[in-house]
C-alpha positions in Angstrom: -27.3 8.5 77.1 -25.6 10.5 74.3 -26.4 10.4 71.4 -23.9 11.1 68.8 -24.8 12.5 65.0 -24.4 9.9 61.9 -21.2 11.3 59.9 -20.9 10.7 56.3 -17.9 8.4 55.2 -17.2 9.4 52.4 -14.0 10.5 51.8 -11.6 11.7 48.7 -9.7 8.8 48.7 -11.3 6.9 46.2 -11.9 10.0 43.4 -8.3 10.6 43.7 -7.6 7.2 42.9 -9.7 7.2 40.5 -8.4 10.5 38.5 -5.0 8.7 39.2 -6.1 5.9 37.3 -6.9 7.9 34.6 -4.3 10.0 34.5 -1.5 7.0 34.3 -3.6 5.6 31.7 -3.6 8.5 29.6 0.1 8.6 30.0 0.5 5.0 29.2 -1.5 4.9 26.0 0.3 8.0 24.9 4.2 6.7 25.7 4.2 4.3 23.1 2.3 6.7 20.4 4.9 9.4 20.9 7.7 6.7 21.0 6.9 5.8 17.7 6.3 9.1 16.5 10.2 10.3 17.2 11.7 7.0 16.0 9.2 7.4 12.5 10.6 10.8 12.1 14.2 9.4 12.7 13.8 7.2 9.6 12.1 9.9 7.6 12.1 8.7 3.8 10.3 8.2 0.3 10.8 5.6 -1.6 11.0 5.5 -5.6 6.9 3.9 -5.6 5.7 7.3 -4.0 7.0 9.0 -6.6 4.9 7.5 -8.9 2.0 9.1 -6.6 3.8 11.9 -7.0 4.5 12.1 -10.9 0.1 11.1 -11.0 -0.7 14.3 -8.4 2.0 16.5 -10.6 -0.4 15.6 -13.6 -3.3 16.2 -11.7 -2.1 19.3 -11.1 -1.0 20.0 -14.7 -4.9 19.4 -15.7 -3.9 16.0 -17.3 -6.2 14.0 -15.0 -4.8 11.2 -12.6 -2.7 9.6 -15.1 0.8 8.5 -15.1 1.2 9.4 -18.7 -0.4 12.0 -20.3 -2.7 10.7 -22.8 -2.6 7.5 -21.3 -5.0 6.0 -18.9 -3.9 3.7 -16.7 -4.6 3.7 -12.8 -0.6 3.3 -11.7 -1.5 3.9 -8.0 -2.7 1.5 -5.6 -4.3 4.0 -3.0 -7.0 6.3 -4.8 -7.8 7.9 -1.6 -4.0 8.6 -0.4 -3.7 10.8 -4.1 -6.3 12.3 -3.5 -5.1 13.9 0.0 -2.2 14.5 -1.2 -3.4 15.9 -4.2 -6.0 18.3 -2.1 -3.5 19.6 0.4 -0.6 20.3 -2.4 -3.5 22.4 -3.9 -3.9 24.3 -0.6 -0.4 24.5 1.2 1.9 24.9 -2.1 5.0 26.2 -0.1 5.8 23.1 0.7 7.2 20.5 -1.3 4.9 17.1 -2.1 7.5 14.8 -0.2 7.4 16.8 3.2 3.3 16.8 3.1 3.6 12.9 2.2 5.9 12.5 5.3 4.1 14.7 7.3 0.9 13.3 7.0 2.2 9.7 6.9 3.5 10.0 10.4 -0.1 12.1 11.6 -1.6 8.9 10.2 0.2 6.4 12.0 0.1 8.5 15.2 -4.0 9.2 15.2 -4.6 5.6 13.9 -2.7 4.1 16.9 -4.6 7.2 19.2 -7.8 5.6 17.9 -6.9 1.9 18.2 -6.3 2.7 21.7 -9.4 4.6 22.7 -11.7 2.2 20.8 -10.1 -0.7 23.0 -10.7 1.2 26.1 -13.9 1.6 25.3 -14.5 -2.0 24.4 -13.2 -3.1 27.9 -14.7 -0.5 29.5 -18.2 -1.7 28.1 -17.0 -4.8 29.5 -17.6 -3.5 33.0 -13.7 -3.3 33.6 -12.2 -0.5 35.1 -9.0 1.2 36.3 -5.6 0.7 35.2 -5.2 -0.1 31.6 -1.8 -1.2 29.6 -0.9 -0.6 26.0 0.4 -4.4 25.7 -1.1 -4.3 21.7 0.6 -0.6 21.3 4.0 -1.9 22.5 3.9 -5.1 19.7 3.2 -2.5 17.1 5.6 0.0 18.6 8.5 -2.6 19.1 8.9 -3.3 15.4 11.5 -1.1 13.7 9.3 -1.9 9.7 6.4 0.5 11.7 9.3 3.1 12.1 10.0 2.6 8.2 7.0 2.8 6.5 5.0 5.4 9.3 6.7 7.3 6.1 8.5 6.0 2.7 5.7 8.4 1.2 3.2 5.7 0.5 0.0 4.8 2.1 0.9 3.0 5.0 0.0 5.4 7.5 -3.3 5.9 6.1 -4.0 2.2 6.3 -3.8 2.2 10.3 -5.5 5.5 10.5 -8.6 3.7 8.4 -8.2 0.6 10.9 -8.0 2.5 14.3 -10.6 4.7 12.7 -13.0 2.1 11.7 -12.6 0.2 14.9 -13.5 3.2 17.1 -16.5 3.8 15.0 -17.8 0.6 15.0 -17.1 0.3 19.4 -18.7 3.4 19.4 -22.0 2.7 17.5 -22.2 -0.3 19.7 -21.7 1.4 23.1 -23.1 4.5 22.7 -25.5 4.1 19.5 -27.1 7.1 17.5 -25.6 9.0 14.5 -22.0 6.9 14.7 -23.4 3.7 12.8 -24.6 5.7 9.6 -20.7 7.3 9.8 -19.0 4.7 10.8 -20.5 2.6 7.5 -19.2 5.2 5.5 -15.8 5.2 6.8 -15.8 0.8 7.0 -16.5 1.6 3.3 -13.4 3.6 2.6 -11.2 0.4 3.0 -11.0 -0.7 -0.9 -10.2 3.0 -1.5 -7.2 3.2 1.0 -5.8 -0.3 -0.6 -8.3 -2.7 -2.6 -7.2 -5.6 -0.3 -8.8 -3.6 2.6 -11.5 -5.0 1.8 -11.3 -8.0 3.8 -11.2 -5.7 7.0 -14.3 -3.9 5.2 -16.3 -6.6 5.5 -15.5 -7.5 9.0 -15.9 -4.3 10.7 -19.4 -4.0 8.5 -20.6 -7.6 10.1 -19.9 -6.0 13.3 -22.0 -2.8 13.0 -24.7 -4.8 11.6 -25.0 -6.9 14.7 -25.6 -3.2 16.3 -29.1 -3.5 14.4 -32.2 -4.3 16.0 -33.8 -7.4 15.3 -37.1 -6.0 14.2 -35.2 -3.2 11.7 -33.9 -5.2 9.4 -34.1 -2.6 6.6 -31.9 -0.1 9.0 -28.9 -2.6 8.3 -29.6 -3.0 4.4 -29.2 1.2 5.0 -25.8 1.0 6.7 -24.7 -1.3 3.9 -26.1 1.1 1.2 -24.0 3.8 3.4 -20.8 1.9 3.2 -20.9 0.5 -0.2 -21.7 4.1 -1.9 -17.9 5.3 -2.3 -16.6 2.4 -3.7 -19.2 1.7 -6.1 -19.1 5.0 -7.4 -15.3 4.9 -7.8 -15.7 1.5 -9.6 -17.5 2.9 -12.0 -15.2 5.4 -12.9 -12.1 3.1 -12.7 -14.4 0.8 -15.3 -15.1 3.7 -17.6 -11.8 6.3 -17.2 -9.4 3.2 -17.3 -11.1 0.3 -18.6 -10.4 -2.4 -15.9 -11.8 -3.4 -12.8 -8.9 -3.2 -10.5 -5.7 -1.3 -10.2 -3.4 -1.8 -13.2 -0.9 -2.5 -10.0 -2.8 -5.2 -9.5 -2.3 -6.4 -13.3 1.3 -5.6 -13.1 1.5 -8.3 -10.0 -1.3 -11.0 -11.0 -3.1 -10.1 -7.6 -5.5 -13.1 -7.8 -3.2 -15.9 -8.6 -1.5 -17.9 -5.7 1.7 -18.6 -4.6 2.1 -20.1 -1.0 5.6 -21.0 -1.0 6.7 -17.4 -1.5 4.1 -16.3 0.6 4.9 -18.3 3.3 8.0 -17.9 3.0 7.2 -13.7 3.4 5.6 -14.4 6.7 8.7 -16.5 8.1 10.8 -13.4 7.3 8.2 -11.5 9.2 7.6 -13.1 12.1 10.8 -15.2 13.1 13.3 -12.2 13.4 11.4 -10.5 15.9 10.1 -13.5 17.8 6.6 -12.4 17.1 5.4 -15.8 18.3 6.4 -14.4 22.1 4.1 -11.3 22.1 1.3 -13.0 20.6 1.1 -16.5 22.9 1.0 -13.6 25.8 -1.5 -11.6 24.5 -3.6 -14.8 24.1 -2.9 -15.9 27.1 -3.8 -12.8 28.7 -7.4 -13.0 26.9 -8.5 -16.6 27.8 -7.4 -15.5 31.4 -9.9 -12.4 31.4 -12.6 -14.1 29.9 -12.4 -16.7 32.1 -11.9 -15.2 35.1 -14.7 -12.4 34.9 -18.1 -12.2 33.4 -18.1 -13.2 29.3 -18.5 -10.0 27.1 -22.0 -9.5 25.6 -22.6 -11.3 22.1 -22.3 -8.0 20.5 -19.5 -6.7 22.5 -17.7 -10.0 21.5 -18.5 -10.1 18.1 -16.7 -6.1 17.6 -13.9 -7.9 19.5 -13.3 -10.8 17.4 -14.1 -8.8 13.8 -10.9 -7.3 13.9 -8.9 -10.4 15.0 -10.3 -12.8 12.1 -10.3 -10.2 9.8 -6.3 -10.0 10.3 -6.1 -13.4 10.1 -8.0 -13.4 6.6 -5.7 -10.5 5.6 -2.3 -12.3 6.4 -3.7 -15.0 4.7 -4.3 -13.4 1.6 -1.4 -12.0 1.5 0.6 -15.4 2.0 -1.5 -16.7 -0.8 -0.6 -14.5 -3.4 3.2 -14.3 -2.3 3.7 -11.7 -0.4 5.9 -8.6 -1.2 9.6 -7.8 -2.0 9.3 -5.0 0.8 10.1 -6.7 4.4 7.2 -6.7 6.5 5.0 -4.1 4.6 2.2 -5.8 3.4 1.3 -7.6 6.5 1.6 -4.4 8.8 -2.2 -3.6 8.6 -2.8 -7.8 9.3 -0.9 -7.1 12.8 -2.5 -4.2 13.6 -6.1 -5.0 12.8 -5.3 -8.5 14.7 -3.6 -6.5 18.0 -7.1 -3.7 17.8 -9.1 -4.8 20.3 -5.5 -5.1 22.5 -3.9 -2.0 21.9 -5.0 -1.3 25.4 -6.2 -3.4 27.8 -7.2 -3.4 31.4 -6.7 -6.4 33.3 -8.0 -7.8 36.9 -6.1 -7.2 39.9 -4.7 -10.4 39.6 -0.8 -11.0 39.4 -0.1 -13.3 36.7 -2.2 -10.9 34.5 0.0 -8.3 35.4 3.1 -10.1 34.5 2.0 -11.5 31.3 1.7 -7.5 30.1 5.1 -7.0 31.7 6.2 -10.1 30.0 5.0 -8.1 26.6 6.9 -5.1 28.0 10.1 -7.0 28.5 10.0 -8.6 24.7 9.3 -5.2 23.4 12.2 -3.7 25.2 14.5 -6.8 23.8 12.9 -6.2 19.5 13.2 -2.8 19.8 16.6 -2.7 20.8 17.9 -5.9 19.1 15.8 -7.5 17.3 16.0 -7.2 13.4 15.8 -8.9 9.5 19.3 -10.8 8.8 19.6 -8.1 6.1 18.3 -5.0 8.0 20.4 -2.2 7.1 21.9 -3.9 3.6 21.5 -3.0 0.1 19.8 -6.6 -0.1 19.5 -8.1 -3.7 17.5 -11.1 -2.7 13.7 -11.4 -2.9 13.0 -9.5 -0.1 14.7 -6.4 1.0 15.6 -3.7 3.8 13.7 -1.0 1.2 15.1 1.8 4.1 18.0 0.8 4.2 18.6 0.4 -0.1 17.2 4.0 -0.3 19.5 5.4 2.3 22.5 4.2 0.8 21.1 4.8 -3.0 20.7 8.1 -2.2 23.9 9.3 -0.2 22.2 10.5 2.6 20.5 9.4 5.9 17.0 10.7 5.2 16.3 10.6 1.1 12.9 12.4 1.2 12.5 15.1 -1.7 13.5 14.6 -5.2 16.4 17.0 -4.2 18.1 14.5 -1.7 18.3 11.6 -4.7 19.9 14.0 -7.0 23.5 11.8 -7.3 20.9 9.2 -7.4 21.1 7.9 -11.4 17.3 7.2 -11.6 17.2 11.4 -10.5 19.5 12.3 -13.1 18.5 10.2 -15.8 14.8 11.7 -15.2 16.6 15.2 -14.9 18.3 14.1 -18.2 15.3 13.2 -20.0 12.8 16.7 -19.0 16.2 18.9 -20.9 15.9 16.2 -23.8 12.1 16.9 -24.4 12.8 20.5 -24.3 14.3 20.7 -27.4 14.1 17.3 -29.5 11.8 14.7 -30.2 13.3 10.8 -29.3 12.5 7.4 -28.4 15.3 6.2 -26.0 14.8 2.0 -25.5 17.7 1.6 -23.1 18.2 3.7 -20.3 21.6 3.2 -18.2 19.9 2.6 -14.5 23.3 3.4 -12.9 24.5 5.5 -15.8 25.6 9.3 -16.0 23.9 10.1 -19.7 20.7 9.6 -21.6 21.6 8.7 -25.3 18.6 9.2 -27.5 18.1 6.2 -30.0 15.2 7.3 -32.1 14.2 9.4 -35.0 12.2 12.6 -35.1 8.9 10.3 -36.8 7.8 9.3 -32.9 4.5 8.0 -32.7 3.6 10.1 -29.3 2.1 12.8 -28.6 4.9 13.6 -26.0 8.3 14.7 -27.8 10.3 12.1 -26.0 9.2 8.6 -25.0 11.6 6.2 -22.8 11.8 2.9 -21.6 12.6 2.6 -18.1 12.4 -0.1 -14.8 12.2 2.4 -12.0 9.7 4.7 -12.8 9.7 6.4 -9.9 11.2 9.1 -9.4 12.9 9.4 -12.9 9.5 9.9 -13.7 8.7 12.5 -11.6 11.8 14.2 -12.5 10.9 13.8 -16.0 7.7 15.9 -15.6 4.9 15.3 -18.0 6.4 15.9 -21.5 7.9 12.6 -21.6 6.4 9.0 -21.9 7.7 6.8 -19.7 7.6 3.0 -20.5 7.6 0.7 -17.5 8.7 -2.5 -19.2 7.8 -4.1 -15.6 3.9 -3.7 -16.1 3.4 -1.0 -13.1 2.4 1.8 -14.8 2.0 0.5 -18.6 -1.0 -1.3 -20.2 0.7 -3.5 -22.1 3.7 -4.9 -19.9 0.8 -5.5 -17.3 -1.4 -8.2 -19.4 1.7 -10.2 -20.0 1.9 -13.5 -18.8 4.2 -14.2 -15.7 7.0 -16.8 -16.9 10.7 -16.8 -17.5 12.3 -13.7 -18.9 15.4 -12.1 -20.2 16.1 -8.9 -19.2 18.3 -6.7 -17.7 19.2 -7.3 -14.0 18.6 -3.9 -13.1 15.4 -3.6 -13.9 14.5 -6.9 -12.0 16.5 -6.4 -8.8 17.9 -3.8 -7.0 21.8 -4.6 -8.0 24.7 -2.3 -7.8 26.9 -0.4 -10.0 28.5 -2.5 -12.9 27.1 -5.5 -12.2 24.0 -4.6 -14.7 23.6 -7.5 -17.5 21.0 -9.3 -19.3 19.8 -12.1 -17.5 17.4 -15.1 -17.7 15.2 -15.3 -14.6 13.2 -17.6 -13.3 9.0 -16.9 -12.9 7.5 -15.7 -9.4 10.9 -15.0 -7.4 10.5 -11.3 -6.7 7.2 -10.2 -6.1 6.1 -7.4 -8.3 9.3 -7.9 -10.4 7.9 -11.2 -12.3 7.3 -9.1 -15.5 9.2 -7.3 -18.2 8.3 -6.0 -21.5 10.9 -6.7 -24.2 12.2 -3.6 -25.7 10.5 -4.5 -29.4 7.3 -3.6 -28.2 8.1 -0.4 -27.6 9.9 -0.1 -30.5 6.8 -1.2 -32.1 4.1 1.0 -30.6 6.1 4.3 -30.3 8.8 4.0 -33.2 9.2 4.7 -36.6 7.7 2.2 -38.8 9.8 0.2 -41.8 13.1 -1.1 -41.2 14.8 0.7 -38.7 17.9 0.4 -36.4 18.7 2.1 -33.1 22.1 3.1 -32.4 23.3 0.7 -29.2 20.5 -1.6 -29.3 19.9 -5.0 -30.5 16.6 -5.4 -31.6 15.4 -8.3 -33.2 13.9 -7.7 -36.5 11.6 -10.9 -36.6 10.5 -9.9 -32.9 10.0 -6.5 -34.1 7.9 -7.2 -37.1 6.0 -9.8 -34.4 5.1 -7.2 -32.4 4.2 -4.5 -34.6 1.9 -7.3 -35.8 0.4 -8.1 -32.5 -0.2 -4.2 -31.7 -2.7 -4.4 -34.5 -4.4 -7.1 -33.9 -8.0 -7.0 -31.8 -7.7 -8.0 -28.4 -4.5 -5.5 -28.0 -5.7 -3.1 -30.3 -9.2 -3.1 -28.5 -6.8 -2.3 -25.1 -4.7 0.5 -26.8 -7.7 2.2 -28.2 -9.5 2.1 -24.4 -6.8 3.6 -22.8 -5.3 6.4 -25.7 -8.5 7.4 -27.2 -10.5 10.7 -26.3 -12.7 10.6 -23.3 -16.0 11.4 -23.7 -19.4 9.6 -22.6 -19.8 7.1 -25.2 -15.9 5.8 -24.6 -16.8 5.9 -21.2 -20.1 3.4 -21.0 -18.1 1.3 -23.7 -14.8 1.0 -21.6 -17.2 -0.3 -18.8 -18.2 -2.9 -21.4 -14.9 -3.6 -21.9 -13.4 -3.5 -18.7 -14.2 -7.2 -18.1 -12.5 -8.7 -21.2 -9.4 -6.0 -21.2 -8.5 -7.0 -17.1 -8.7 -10.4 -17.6 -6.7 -10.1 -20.7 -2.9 -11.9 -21.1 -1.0 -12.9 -23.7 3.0 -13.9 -23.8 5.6 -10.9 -23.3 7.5 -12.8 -26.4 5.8 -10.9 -29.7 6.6 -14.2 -31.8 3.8 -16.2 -29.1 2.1 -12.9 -28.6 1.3 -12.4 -32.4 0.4 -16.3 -32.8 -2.1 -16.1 -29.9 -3.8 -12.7 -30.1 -4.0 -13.0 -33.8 -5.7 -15.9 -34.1 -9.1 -16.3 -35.4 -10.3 -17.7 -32.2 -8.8 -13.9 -30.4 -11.7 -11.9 -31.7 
């Protein structure tokens, strides 16, 4: 009888297919990143808001403190925590102009944020016990949609939004699967949201819920630590925004009455998102896709589940807040981070070797192919005058030039040169200028020598932007739409007459005064008429000002008004010195001075805050 020797099996086979696996996942995840990284840097720009980032960082810089004005605080930006990077790497790498860095690290945002939306869902399925090939299906949505190729720059905070998000998501999957020091760091970057944009909260608090599931049941005070953790930042940073600027949320926020509601505008904001790129498609597949997995393998542990389903309702929450308070006047922008916190725990997924799975992520492949190529906004690639605009596309052709970025490349731009015009004027004259041609070729000063400023040249502008910036900090800049000026802010959103220009984006020659009706635009539902500046920064008795038409009665009305309580109370907050006691009594006051409003017409104005019953 022979006997014959047991041989081992085992073979290489199945560790090649396995490092095969890994390696076409790898590639798959990173197709779409660097995709959307060369098509980013193809529509490289900066729009007119970053500038007033920049113009804040400038005075920073200057040692005037994170002001738009000097002498006057008010917190004009939106993102605390995108000035401050900028602010901090200008102050290191100072070769290279603010605009570039903003780009720059706009696009390494976008790009790590969707790098850590992708491992953090790989590890979420992976936790589910699934293995093997995985497909970007979430990636490609995001990908797909030429507003992430916009704003992955523009200079504002975008791409800091979906770092926070993919960030935040990978933190909270990790403390959950591989628990240790990542839920005491992953609460303190969860925190961060309000400080990226105050409406990032919403995601705050989901991916918090999440983490705190990751507490044991018998540890109760560890999770009351993870919230102390998170909430630290903000809290601190809403005490300073109470004392340094007297209000408890962004004067942005003012200048747009963040907490009213307006569905019909809203809604209508999420019809222009969704419809011209058949979002409906992608998502219904995606969904599909879920139920199928869930149901056809073993259902996800309630913790696992719950990181899952945080992100998702959360996004839901945040594209509903945004429809309630009407959206924007920028296509797609605001609800950007809602798609990408809803698509977090599918930006990579890996699905059972079963066919129709396979085809429904081929079917998201095939819609992405079709939006990327030829899918856009009826008005893509317009100068667009109607509530909500191509903002790439205005820039570009504003600007003369396929990629406006510095302050350089909008030089023919008249907002540039009026800004340019302005910085020689305060060089060698004190003025008041009320009426700034938007699409003019000259600045003619208006005022007298007695300016009530500490700047020698004060101006009244709508785009504050980069005529700002261009500017530089010797001259006051009046945004008579409420963005970056106490007053205008606090006014009362109604019908107004003003010119066109400063409501809409309209084109040369066709600038006139204009009534228009409340809530049309979003963030362009304000204007302060030109008498109160007059008023606050002119020379007092009666005075004229060569080319403008003031009205004396409205004058007189709002001269009045500036010294009555409620308004003065404001003024004084914001102009007086800083020191501690103005400080702990602007905290006081920040409660009364946010929720303050009165009527942009001084006549009502002066009747209202004057008014025994006004304090």
């Amino acid at each position: 009888m022979t006997t014959v020797d047991h041989v081992p099996t085992t073979t290489r086979v199945p560790t090649l297919r396995r490092v095969d696996a890994r390696h076409v996942t790898a590639a798959a995840c990173a197709l779409p990143i660097v995709v959307l990284g060369v098509l980013a840097w193809k529509q490289r720009w900066v729009a007119d808001d970053a500038f007033i980032d920049f113009r804040v960082i400038s005075n920073l810089h200057h040692g005037l403190g994170p002001v738009y004005n000097a002498g006057e605080r008010v917190e004009v930006f939106t993102s605390p925590l995108w000035v401050a990077i900028l602010w901090a790497t200008s102050a290191v790498i100072r070769i290279v102009p603010l605009e570039w860095l903003a780009v720059v690290l706009g696009v390494a945002a976008t790009l790590a944020g969707l790098s850590a939306a992708a491992r953090g869902s790989l590890l979420l399925w992976r936790a589910t016990g699934r293995t093997g090939l995985a497909l970007p299906v979430g990636l490609l949505v995001l990908v797909a949609l030429r507003p992430m190729w916009d704003f992955s720059t523009s200079g504002l905070e975008t791409g800091l939004t979906f770092l926070w998000l993919g960030g935040s998501f990978l933190g909270v999957v990790r403390a959950t699967t591989k628990p240790g020091r990542w839920p005491r760091l992953s609460a303190v970057v969860i925190g961060l949201g309000p400080l990226v944009r105050p409406d990032l909260a919403i995601f705050s608090a989901g991916f918090l819920v999440a983490l705190l599931a990751t507490a044991p049941r018998d540890r109760r005070a560890w999770g009351l630590r993870l919230v102390a953790w998170a909430a630290a930042l903000p809290f601190a940073y809403q005490i300073f925004r109470m004392g340094y600027f007297a209000a408890l949320e962004p004067n942005t926020a003012l200048a747009k009455e963040a907490g009213s509601s307006d569905w019909s505008r809203g809604w209508s904001y999420l019809k222009d998102f969704v419809d011209p790129y058949l979002l409906a498609i992608p998502i219904v597949l995606i969904g599909a896709f879920v139920v199928l997995e869930l149901r056809g393998g073993a259902l996800p542990r309630r913790r696992l589940l719950l990181v899952g389903l945080a992100p998702v309702v959360a996004g839901a929450l945040h594209a509903l807040y945004v429809v309630r308070v009407g959206g924007d006047f920028m296509h797609a922008r605001m609800l950007l981070p809602s798609l990408f916190g809803f698509l977090l725990p599918v930006s990579v997924v890996r699905p059972s070797p079963r066919g129709r799975h396979m085809l429904l992520g081929l079917g998201v492949a095939a819609w992405a192919l079709v939006c990327a190529v030829a899918l856009r906004a009826p008005y893509a690639n317009h100068w667009s005058t109607g509530p909500i605009g191509d903002e790439h596309a205005f820039y570009v052709i504003f600007s003369g030039t396929q990629h406006p970025v510095t302050l350089h490349d909008y030089s023919h731009a008249a907002w540039a040169q009026d800004g340019q015009l302005l910085r020689q004027a305060s060089q060698h004259s004190r003025a008041l200028v009320l009426r700034i041609p938007v699409f003019g070729t000259h600045v003619q000063p208006n005022g007298s020598p007695d300016l009530h400023s500490p700047q020698p040249v004060v101006a009244s502008a709508g785009a504050i932007g980069m005529m700002g910036y261009a500017a530089g900090p010797n001259v006051q800049l009046v945004d008579q739409l409420g963005l970056a000026d106490p007053l205008a802010s606090r006014t009362r959103v109604g019908p107004v007459v003003a010119p066109l220009s400063f409501l809409y984006a309209v084109q040369p020659g066709r600038d006139r005064y204009v009534r228009v009706p409340a809530r049309r635009r979003a963030g362009h539902e304000k204007y302060l008429p030109t008498e109160w500046v007059a008023a606050r920064f002119g020379p007092r008795g009666e005075v004229s000002f060569p080319g403008i038409s003031l009205s004396p009665t409205e004058l007189a009305a709002a001269r009045r008004a500036l010294q009555c309580g409620p308004i003065r109370r404001l003024l004084t907050a914001v102009t007086a010195p800083m020191t501690p006691d103005r400080f702990l009594s602007n905290i006081g006051a920040s409660f009364s001075l946010t929720s303050l409003r009165f009527p942009a017409d001084p006549l009502a104005a002066a009747r209202e805050v004057c008014s025994p019953r006004a304090g």
